[in-house]
GUNU-409843 format. One record per residue (C-alpha): residue in one letter; residue number from 1; x, y, z. Coordinates in pm, 1 decimal, padded with zeros to 6 digits. Example, Ala and Ser with C-alpha at 12.3 -4.5 7.8 and 13.67 -1.06 7.14 Angstrom:
2
(A,1,(01230.0,-00450.0,00780.0))
(S,2,(01367.0,-00106.0,00714.0))
END
This chain:
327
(X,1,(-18994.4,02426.2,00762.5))
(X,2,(-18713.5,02229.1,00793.8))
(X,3,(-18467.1,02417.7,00734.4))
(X,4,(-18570.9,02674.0,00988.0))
(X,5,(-18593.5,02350.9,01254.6))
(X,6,(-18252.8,02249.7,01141.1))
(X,7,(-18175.4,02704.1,01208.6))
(X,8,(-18316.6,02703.9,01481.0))
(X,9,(-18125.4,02394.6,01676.0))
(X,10,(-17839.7,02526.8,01518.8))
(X,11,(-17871.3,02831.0,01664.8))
(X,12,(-17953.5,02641.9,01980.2))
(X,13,(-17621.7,02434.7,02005.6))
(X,14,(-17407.5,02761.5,01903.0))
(X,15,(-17595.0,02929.8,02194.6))
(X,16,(-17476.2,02636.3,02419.7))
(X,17,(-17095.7,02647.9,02300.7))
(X,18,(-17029.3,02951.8,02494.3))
(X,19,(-17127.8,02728.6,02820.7))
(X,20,(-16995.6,02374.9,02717.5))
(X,21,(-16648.4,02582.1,02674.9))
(X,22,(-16654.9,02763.9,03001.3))
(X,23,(-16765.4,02437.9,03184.4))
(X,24,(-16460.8,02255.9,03043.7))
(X,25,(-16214.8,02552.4,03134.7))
(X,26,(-16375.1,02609.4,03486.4))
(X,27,(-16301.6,02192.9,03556.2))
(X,28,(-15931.2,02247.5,03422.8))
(X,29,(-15894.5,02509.2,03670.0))
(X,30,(-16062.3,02368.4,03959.1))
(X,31,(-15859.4,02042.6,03887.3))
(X,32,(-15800.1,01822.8,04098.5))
(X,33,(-16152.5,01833.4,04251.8))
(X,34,(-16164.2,01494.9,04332.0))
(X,35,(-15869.4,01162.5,04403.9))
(X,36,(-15612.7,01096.6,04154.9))
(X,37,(-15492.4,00767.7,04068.3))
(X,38,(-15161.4,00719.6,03981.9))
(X,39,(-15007.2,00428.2,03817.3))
(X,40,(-14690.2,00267.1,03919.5))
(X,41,(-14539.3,00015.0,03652.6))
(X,42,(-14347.5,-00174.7,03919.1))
(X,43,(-14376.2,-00373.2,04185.1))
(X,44,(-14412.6,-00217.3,04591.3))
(X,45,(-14124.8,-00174.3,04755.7))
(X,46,(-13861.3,-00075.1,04467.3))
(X,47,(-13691.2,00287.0,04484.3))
(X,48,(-13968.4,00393.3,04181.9))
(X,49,(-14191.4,00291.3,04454.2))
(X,50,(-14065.3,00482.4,04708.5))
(X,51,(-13980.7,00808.5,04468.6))
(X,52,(-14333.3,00784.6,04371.0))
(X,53,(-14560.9,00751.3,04693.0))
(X,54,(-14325.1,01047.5,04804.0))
(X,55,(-14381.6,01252.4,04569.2))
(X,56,(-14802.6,01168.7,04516.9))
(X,57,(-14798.1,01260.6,04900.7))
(X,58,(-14682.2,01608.4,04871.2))
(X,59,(-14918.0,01630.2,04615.7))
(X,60,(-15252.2,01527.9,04813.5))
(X,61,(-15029.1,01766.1,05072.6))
(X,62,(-15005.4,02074.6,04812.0))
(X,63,(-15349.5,02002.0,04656.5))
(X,64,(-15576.9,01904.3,04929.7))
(X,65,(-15700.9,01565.3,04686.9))
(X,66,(-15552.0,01228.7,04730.4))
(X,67,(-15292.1,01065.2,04424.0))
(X,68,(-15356.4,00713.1,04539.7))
(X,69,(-15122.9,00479.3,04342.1))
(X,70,(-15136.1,00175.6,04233.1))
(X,71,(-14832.8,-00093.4,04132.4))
(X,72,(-14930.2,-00246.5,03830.9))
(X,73,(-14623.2,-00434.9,03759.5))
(X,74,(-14557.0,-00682.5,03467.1))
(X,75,(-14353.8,-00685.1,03144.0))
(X,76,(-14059.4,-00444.2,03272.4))
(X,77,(-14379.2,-00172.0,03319.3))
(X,78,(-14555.4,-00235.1,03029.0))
(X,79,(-14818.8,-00343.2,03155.0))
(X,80,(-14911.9,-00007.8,03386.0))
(X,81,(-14779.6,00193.6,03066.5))
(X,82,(-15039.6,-00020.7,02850.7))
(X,83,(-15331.5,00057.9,03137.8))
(X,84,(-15246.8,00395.9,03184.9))
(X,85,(-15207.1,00479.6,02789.6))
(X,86,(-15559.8,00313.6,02775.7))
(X,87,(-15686.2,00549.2,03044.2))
(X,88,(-15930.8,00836.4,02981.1))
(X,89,(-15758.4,01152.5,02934.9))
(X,90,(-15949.2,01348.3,03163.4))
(X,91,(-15627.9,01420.2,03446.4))
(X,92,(-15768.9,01215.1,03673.2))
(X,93,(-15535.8,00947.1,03573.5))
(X,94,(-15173.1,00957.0,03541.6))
(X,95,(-14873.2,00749.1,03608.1))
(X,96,(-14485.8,00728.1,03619.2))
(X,97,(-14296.4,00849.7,03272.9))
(X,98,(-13983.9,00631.3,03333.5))
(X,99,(-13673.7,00454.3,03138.3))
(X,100,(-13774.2,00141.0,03091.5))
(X,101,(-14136.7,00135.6,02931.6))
(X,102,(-14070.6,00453.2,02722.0))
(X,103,(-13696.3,00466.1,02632.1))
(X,104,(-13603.1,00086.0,02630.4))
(X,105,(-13925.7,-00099.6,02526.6))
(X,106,(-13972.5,00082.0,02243.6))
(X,107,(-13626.3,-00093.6,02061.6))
(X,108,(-13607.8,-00361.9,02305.6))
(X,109,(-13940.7,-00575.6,02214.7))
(X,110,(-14054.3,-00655.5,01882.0))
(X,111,(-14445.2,-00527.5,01973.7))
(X,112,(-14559.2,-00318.3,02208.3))
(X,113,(-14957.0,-00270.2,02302.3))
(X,114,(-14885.8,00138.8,02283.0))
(X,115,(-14674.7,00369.6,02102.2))
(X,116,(-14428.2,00550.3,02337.2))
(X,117,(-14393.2,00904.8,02157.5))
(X,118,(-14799.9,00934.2,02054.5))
(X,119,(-15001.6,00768.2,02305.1))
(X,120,(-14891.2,00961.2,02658.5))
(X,121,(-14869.9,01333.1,02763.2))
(X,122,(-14545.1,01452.6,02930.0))
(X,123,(-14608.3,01620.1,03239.9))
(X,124,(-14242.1,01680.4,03408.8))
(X,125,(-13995.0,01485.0,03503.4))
(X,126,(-13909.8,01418.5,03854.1))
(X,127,(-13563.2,01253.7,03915.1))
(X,128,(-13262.0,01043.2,03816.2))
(X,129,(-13110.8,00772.3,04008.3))
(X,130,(-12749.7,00635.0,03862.0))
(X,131,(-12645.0,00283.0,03862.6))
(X,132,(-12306.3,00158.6,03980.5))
(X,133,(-12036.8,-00077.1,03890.5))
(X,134,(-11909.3,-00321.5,04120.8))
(X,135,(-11665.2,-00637.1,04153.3))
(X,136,(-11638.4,-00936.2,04333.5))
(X,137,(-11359.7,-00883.4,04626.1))
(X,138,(-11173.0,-01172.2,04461.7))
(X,139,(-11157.7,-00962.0,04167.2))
(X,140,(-10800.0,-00800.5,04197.2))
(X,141,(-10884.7,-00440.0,03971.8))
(X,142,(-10969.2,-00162.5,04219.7))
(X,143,(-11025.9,00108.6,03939.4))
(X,144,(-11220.5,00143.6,03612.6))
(X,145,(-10862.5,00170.4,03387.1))
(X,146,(-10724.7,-00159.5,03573.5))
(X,147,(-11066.1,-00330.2,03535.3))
(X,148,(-11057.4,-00254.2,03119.9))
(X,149,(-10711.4,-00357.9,03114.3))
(X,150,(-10792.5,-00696.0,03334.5))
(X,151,(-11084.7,-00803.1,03103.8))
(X,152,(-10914.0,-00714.7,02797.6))
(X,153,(-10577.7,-00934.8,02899.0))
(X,154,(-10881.6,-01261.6,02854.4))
(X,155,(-11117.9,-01204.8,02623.6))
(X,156,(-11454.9,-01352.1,02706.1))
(X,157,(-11382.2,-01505.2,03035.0))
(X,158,(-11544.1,-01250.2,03296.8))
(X,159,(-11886.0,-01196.2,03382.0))
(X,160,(-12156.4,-00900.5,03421.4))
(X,161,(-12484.2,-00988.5,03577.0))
(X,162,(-12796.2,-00766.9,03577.9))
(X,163,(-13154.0,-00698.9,03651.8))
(X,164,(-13195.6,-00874.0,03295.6))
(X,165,(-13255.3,-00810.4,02896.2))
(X,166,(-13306.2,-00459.4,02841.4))
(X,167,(-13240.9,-00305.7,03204.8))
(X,168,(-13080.7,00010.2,03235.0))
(X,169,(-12835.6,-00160.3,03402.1))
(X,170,(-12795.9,-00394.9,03130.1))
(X,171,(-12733.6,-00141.9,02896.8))
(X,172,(-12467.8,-00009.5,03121.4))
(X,173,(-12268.2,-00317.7,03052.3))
(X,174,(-12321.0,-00316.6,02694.8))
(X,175,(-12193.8,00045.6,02704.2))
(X,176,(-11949.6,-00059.5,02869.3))
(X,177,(-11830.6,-00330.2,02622.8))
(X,178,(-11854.0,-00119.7,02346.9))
(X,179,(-11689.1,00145.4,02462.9))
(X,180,(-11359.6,-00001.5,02601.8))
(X,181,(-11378.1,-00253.8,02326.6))
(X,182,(-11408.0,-00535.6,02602.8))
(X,183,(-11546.3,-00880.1,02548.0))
(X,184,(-11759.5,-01015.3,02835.5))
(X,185,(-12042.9,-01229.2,02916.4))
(X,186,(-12377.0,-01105.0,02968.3))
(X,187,(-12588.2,-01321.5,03258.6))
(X,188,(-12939.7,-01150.3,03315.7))
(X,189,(-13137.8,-01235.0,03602.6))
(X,190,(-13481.6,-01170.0,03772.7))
(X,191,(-13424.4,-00872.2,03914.6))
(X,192,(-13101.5,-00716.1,04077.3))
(X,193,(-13145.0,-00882.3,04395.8))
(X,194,(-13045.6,-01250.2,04240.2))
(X,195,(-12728.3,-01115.3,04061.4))
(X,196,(-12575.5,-00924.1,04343.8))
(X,197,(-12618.7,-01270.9,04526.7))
(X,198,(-12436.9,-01431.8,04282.7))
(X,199,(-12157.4,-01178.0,04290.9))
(X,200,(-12138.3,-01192.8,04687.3))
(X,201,(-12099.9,-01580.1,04595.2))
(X,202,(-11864.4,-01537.5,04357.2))
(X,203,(-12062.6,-01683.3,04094.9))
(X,204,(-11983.6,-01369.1,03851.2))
(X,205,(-11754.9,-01125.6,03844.5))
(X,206,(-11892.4,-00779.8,03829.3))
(X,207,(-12267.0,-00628.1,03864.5))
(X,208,(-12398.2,-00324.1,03739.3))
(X,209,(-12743.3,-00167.0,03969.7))
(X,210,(-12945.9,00084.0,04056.5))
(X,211,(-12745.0,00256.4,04377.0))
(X,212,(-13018.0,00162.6,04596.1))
(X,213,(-13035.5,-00211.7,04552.3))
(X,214,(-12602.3,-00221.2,04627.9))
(X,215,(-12573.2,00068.6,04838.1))
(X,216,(-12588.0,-00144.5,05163.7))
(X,217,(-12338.3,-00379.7,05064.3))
(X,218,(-12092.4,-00120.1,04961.3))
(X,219,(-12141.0,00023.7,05265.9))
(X,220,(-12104.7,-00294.9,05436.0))
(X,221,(-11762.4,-00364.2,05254.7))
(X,222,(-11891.9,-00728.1,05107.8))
(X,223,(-11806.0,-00577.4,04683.4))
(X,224,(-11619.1,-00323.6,04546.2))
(X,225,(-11776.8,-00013.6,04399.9))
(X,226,(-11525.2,00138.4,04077.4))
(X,227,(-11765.7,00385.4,03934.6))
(X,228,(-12109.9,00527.4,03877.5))
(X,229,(-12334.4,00574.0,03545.7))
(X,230,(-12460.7,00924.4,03613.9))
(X,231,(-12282.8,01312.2,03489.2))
(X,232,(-12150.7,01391.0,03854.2))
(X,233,(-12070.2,01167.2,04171.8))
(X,234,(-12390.3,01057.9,04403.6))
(X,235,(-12419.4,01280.4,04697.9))
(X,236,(-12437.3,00877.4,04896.8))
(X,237,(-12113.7,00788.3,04770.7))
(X,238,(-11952.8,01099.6,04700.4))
(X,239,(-11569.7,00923.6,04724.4))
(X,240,(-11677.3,00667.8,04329.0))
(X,241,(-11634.5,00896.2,04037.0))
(X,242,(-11859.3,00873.3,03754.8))
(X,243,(-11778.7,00639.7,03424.2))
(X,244,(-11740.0,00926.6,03205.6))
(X,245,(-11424.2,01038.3,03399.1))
(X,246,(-11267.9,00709.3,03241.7))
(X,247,(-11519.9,00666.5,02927.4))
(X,248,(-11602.5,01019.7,02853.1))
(X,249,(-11954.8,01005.3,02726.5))
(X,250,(-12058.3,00726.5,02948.4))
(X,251,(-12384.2,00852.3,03126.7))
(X,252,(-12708.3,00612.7,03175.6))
(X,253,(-12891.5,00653.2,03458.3))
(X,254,(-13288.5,00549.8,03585.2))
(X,255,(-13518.8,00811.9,03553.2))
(X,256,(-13885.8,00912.0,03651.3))
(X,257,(-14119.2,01119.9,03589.1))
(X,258,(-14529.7,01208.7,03545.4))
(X,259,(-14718.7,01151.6,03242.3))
(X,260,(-15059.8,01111.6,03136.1))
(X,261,(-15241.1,00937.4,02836.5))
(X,262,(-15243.3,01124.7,02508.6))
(X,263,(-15491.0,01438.2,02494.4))
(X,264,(-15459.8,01580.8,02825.2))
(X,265,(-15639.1,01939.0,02869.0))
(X,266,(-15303.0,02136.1,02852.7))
(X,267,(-15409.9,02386.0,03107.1))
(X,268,(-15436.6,02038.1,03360.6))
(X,269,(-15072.3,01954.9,03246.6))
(X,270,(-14930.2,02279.1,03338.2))
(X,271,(-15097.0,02309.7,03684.9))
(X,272,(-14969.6,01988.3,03751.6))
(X,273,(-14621.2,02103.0,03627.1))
(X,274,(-14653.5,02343.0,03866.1))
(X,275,(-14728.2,02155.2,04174.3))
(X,276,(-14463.5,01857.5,04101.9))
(X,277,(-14173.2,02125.2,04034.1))
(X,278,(-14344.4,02263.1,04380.2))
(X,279,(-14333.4,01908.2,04541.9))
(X,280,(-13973.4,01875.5,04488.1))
(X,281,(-13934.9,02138.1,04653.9))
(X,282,(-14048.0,01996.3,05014.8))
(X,283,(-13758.2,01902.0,05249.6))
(X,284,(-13934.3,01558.5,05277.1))
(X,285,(-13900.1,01504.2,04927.1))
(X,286,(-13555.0,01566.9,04908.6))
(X,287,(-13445.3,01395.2,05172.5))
(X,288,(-13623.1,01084.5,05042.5))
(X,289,(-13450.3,01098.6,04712.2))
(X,290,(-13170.9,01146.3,04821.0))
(X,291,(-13177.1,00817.3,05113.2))
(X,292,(-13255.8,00640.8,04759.6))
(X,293,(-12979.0,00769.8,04581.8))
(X,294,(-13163.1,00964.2,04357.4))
(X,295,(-13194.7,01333.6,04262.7))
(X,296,(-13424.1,01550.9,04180.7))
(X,297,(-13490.5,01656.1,03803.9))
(X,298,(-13777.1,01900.4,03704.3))
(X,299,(-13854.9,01927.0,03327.8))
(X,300,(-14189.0,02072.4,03202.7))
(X,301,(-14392.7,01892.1,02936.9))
(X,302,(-14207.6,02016.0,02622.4))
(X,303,(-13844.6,01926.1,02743.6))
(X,304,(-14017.7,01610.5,02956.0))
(X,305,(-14106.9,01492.1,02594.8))
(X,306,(-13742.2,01593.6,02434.7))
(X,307,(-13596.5,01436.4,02700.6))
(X,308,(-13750.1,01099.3,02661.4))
(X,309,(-13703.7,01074.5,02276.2))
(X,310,(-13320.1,01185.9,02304.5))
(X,311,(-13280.7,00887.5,02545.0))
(X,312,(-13438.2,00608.4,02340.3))
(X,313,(-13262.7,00779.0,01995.3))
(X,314,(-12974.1,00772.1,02226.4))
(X,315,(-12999.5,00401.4,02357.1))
(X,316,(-13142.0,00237.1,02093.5))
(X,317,(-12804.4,00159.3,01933.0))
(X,318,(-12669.6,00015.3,02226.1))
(X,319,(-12990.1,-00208.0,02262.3))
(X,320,(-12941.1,-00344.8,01894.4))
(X,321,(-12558.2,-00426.8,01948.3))
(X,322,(-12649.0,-00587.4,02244.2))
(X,323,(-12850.0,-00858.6,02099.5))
(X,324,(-13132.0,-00809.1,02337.5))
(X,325,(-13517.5,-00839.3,02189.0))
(X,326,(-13818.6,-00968.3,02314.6))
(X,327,(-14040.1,-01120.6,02011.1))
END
């Protein structure tokens, strides 16, 4: 008798299988059929900001849903990373894939609260946005070469400020250091706000930051631009050649893209390929990247992935002759 009870609901649950699995594949079809949140790492305002709400518009646009996001700023984006690793893996959230939590952190801090390469799916990538170089006008080198030569003539006595420990555009510095063989002083700051400050004030002698953050005082003439970090020049300052025209090689530059936790339904990740590498292409998109300085770079899940491993393989190195960790 038992046996044929234990047959029979069995039999039952094989009976439902059949249902359960066309249930699940109808709701990865029909997704999104209802808001999805998105989670920002960083703080309103910022060009990740901007990129973002952009691109989550033309989505609610292309989709007929709402991606609502939501800055959840703290521990250069670990703390959105953390919360959006954490999330349930049902599509409905998803956040910003992006340099700093899942490149940097992983070398840069002694502990993280999620694993970078197991605990979030790639969805695409969206875009790039280069940092530049730039001097003090008291500063008399008005090119890369004369700027290697200047430093190198005193080791130890000029300055680079950044964003702080572990920022891209920290790691520009360092690259920069080890690649010219130049000896220079690190100063990190708060954000890149403080240290361009200090360079309009003379206080240091060079800055590296993301374009948007300098872009109006280069325009404005108050610091000298030499070169910036990405493969070709930015379409906003087409005149400043890249580093690697001086330091072949050279190339670091902020990226951003759309992930989700680990164990997305892969037929939601592909639809939502889709509609990003659709979203970019929307005149209003473009022309918002490209008043930020950045541009547009589609990559599906697979490459999305290969892309961000290459770059932390690729940066770690740097990070550890740097010095920088955060215990």
């Amino acid at each position: 008798m038992i046996k044929l009870r234990l047959s029979r609901r069995r039999a039952f649950a094989l009976s439902l299988a059949p249902m359960i699995a066309s249930g699940v594949a109808r709701a990865q079809a029909d997704w999104p059929s209802k808001s999805v949140r998105y989670i920002n790492h960083f703080p309103p305002g910022g060009a990740t900001d901007v990129l973002s709400r952009v691109v989550c518009q033309e989505l609610s646009e292309l989709t007929g849903q709402q991606f609502v996001v939501e800055n959840k700023g703290g521990m250069g984006g670990n703390v959105g990373a953390d919360l959006l690793a954490k999330s349930a893996p049902d599509g409905y959230t998803l956040g910003l894939y992006t340099i700093a939590s899942h490149a940097i952190a992983p070398t840069l801090y002694a502990k993280l609260p999620f694993d970078a390469a197991k605990d979030f799916t790639a969805v695409s990538m969206l875009w790039q946005v280069p940092n530049l170089l730039a001097v003090r006008l008291g500063l008399p080198p008005t090119t890369v070469p004369e700027l290697i030569a200047f430093v190198k003539a005193s080791p130890g006595k000029y300055t680079f400020g950044s964003g702080g420990q572990g920022t891209s555009p920290h790691l520009c510095g360092e690259m920069l250091k080890q690649m010219a063989g130049l000896n220079m002083v690190h100063v990190p700051y708060r954000g890149g706000a403080p240290a361009l400050q200090d360079l309009l004030a003379g206080q240091i002698d060079m800055v590296y930051d993301n374009l948007p953050g300098i872009i109006a005082q280069v325009r404005a003439g108050k610091v000298r631009p030499l070169a910036v970090t990405s493969r070709e020049p930015s379409p906003l300052l087409p005149e400043i050649q890249p580093m690697s025209k001086f330091l072949p090689g050279f190339e670091i530059t902020s990226w951003g893209g759309i992930c989700g936790p680990a164990g997305l339904p892969p037929a939601m990740v592909e639809k939502c390929a889709a509609l990003t590498r659709k979203a970019l292409e929307s005149e209003k998109v473009k022309a918002t990247f490209l008043a930020q300085g950045g541009t547009p770079l589609w990559l599906g899940p697979a490459d999305a992935a290969k892309f961000r491993a290459d770059n932390e393989a690729r940066l770690a190195p740097i990070i550890k002759a740097s010095g920088a960790r955060v215990e």
